[in-house]
C-alpha positions, 0 to 999 in steps of 0.5 A: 976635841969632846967637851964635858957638858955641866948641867946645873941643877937648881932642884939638886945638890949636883952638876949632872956631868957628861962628855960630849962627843963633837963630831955626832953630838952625842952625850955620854953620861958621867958620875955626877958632880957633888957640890955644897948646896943647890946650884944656879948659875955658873961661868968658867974662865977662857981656858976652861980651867976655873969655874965660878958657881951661884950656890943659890941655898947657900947664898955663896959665890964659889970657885973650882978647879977644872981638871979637864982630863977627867971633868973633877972639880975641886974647890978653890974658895967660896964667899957669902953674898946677900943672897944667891943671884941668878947670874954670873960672869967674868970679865973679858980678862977673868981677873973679875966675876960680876953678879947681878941679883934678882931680889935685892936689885944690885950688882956686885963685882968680885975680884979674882986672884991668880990661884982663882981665890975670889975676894972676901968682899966685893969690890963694888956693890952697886943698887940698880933696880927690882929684879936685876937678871944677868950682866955682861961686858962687850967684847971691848971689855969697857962696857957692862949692861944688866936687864931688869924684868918688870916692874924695872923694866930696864936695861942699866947701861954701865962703864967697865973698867978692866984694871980696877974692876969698877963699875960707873953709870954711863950717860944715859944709865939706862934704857927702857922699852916702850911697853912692860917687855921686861928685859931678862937675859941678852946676847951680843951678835958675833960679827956686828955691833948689835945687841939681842935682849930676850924680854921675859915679860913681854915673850919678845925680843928686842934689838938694839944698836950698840954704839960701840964708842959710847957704850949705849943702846938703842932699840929699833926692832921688837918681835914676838918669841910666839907663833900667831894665835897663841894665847896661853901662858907664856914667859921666856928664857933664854937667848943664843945667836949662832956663830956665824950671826945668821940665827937667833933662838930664843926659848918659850916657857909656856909654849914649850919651844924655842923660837928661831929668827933669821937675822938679816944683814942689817940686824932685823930679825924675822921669825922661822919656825919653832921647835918643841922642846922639854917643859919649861925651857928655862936654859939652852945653849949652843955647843962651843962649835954650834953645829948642836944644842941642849935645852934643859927642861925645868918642868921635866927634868930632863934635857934635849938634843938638837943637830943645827943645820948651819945653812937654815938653823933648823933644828933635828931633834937628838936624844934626850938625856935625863938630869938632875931636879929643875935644871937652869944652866948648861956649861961647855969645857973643852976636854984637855 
């Protein structure tokens, strides 16, 4: 099936839409999507039929309907929040959107009705630390995790639970790095009980175990995002791990490339190249088939188009697409 392609666009009050076709990759541009402030994050739930949106200018949480024939999005409610966070995502089962917030140092749960009605107040509002970047639950659905840049430097480890929505610190409620990595975003790996943080701070990434009994971390591997005798300006970004867990890339903002590591059987990741990419890579993403991904270029506006070769990772550059003013998120909907 073709996916229709949301680029959130943080410098612009609209989603550039497009249609991707599956089999080559290509993107078809559509009419843009207008919203009600500049956005930032964005997630969707399992069926590809509700959007949840950071209105970052307007310090809103906001939920749409997806037409997936034709990509429209029609507004279902909005709710204020303290500020815009850079973050959102829904539990395993949809019924809840988390959020986690740059400035103010928390998290916050909101629950989501069956119309896709977000509660006027969040069931939780929790303060965790300076500059709180993104949040996830596992697979299992009973664990969440939120990294903090510096000076927190932190992940904060929590319980989940999926019937009430409610957050409690695991023991221990966190974890730190032994140096000022600064951890930002993070990806499961698909197969394995083990956990990729990208570190915006340190331009590393580090790999944790996960205890998927217990809920916690432990880091045994911390590697360089950068190629040897770089020594500009450099943080990073994004995370993403192929679907068949033998690649993981990473982005560099500074460098202006993404990073791509083999991942051996037991976890350990050793660098394999690097790919230029658009200015400022502040977000990219595999497809949903993982045969192709798009990095959106902050600094240009602009995002590019790579083929994946699935043996190696390697990535054959495509296209480049223009879009909206500082992109930041890049959605995937199947077309229905």
């Amino acid at each position: 099936m073709p996916y229709h392609v949301y680029v959130s666009n943080s410098g612009s009050e609209f989603f550039s839409h497009f249609i991707m076709d599956e089999d080559s990759g290509a993107l078809e541009a559509q009419e843009n999507v207008a919203l009600d402030g500049t956005p930032g994050s964005v997630a969707t739930n399992a069926d590809g039929t509700r959007l949840f949106l950071s209105l970052r200018s307007q310090q809103k949480l906001g939920s749409y309907a997806i037409d997936r024939t034709s990509g429209k999005l029609t507004a279902i409610s909005a709710v204020s929040v303290q500020e815009g966070p850079p973050y959102v995502k829904t539990d395993n089962t949809d019924r809840f959107l988390m959020a986690s917030y740059y400035g103010a140092g928390c998290v916050s749960v909101h629950q989501i009705g069956d119309d896709g009605i977000l509660s006027e107040e969040p069931l939780q509002w929790i303060e965790t630390g300076q500059r709180a970047h993104s949040i996830q639950t596992d697979r299992s659905n009973r664990f969440a995790f939120v990294p903090h840049t510096m000076p927190t430097n932190a992940i904060f480890q929590f319980k989940f639970d999926e019937n009430s929505g409610t957050l409690t610190p695991n023991d221990p409620p966190k974890i730190q790095p032994e140096g000022p990595e600064g951890p930002r975003h993070f990806a499961f790996h698909p197969q394995k009980d083990l956990l990729y943080s990208m570190n915006e701070d340190g331009s590393t990434v580090s790999a944790h175990r996960f205890d998927a009994a217990q809920g916690t971390l432990s880091s045994f591997q911390v590697i360089s995002t950068l190629p040897d005798g770089f020594d500009g300006d450099n943080t990073t970004a994004e995370i993403a791990i192929s679907p068949n867990g033998k690649h993981l890339y990473a982005s560099n903002r500074g460098h202006d490339s993404l990073a791509l590591f083999d991942i051996a059987d037991d976890g350990t990741l050793s660098i394999k190249g690097h790919f230029a990419t658009e200015a400022t890579p502040r977000f990219f993403d595999l497809d949903p088939t993982g045969k192709f991904l798009y990095s959106a270029g902050q600094g240009s506006g602009r995002m590019a188009s790579y083929k994946v070769d699935a043996a190696s990772g390697e990535l054959e550059p495509m296209t480049v697409y223009e879009v909206g003013e500082t992109p930041l998120w890049i959605q995937f909907v199947e077309q229905g």
